[in-house]
C-alpha positions in Angstrom: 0.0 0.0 0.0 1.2 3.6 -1.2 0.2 6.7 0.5 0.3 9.8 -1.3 0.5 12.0 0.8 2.4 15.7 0.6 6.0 16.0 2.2 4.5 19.1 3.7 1.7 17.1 5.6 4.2 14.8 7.3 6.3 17.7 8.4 3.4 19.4 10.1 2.7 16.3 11.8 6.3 15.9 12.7 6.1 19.6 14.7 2.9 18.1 16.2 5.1 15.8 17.6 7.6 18.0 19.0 10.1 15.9 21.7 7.0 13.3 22.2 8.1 9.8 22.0 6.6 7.7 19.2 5.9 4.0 19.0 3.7 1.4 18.2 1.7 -0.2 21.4 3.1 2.3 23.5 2.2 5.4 25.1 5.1 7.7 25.8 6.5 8.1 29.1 4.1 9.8 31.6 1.1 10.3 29.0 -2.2 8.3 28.7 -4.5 8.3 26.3 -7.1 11.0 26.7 -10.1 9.1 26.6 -10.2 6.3 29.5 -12.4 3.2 28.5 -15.2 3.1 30.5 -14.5 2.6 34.4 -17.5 0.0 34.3 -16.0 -2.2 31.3 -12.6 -1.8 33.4 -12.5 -1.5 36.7 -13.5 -4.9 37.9 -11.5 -6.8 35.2 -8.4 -4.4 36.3 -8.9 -5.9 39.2 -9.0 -9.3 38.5 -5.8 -8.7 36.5 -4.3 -7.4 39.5 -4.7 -9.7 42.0 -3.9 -12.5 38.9 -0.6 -10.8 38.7 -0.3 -11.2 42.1 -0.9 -14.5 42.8 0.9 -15.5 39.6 3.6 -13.7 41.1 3.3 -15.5 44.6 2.6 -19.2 43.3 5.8 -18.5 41.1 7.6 -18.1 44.3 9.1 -14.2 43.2 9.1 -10.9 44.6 7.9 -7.7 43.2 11.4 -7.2 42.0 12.6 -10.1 40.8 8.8 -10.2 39.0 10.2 -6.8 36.9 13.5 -7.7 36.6 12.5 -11.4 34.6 9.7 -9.3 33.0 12.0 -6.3 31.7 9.7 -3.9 33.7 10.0 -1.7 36.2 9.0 -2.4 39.9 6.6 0.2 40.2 5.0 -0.8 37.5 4.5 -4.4 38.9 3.3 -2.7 42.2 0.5 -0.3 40.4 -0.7 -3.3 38.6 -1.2 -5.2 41.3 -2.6 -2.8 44.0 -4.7 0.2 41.8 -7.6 -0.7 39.3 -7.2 2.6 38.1 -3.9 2.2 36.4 -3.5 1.8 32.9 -0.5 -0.5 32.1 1.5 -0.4 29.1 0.4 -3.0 26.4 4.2 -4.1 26.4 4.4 -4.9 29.8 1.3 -6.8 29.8 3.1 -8.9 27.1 6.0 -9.2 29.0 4.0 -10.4 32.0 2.1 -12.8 30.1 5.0 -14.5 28.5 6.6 -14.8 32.5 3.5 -16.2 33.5 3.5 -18.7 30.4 -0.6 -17.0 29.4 -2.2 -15.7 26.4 -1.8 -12.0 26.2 -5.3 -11.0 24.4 -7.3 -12.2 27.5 -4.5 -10.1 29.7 -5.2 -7.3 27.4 -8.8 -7.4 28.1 -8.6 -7.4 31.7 -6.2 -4.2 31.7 -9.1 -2.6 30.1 -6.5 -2.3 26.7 -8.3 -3.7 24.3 -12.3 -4.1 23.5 -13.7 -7.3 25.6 -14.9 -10.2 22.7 -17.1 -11.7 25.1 -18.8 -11.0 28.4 -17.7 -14.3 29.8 -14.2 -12.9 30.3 -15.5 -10.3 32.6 -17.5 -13.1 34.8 -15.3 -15.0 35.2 -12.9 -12.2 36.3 -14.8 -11.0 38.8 -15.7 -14.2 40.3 -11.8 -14.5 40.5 -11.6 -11.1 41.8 -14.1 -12.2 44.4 -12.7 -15.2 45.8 -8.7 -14.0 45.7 -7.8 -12.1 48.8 -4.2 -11.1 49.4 -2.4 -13.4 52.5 1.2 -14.3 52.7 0.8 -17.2 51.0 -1.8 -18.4 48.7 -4.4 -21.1 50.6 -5.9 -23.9 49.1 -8.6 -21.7 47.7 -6.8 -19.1 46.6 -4.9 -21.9 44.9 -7.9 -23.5 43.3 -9.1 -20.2 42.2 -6.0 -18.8 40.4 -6.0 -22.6 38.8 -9.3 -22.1 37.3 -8.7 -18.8 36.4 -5.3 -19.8 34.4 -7.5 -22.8 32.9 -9.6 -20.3 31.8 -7.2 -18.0 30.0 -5.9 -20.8 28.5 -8.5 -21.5 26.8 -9.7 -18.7 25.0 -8.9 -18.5 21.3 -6.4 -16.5 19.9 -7.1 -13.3 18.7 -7.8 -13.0 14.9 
């Protein structure tokens, strides 16, 4: 595919730019996109996300640390994830975190509110997880079962087309 386009529309867009950092997937550095998705579509699967990072992170034995460092991401990051539904992760790092955690990203995706949901059963399921995941030391038998189910879950869904 050709676009023909004028050099001097590309070099207005280029000043639009200015210093901004430009990539694909990625917001730059301390910017969001302006328009949230909605906090009803989001905020309960962000949750769920969280608290799967978490006890993903747990059952794998690692610290919030050594989480980032195997994930190529930086400890904050893993710490907003985990603890505010608000936060908007990079796509990237939910990636990363999904190839750690040996699980399809598009479901991850979903839940980080990054991508439009292709079924409502996604968002059940979540916050049934949500529901019956509380944090603890170590994960119980429950805990256990539920993050099992969860994962089986994930697993399953098909790929993304």
């Amino acid at each position: 595919m050709k676009l023909n386009m004028q050099k001097s529309w590309y070099e207005s867009r280029i000043e639009l730019e200015g210093d901004m950092e430009v990539g694909a997937g990625i917001w730059p550095v301390g910017v969001k996109p302006s328009v949230e998705p909605s906090a009803e579509r989001t905020g309960d699967t962000r949750l769920a996300f969280g608290a799967l990072v978490e006890l993903c992170r747990r059952n794998s034995g690692l610290n919030v640390e050594q989480l980032a460092k195997k994930a190529g991401i930086d400890a904050e990051e893993v710490l907003e994830i985990e603890h505010d539904p608000r936060y908007m992760p990079e796509p990237d790092a939910v990636h990363k975190l999904a190839e750690v955690f040996k699980l399809p990203p598009r479901p991850l995706l979903e839940l980080a509110g990054l991508v439009e949901p292709k079924s409502s059963s996604l968002r059940q399921e979540a916050l049934r997880f949500a529901a019956r995941s509380e944090s603890v030391a170590a994960l119980d038998r429950s805990e256990k079962a539920a993050l099992d189910a969860f994962v089986a879950v994930l697993a399953e869904m098909p790929p993304a087309k």
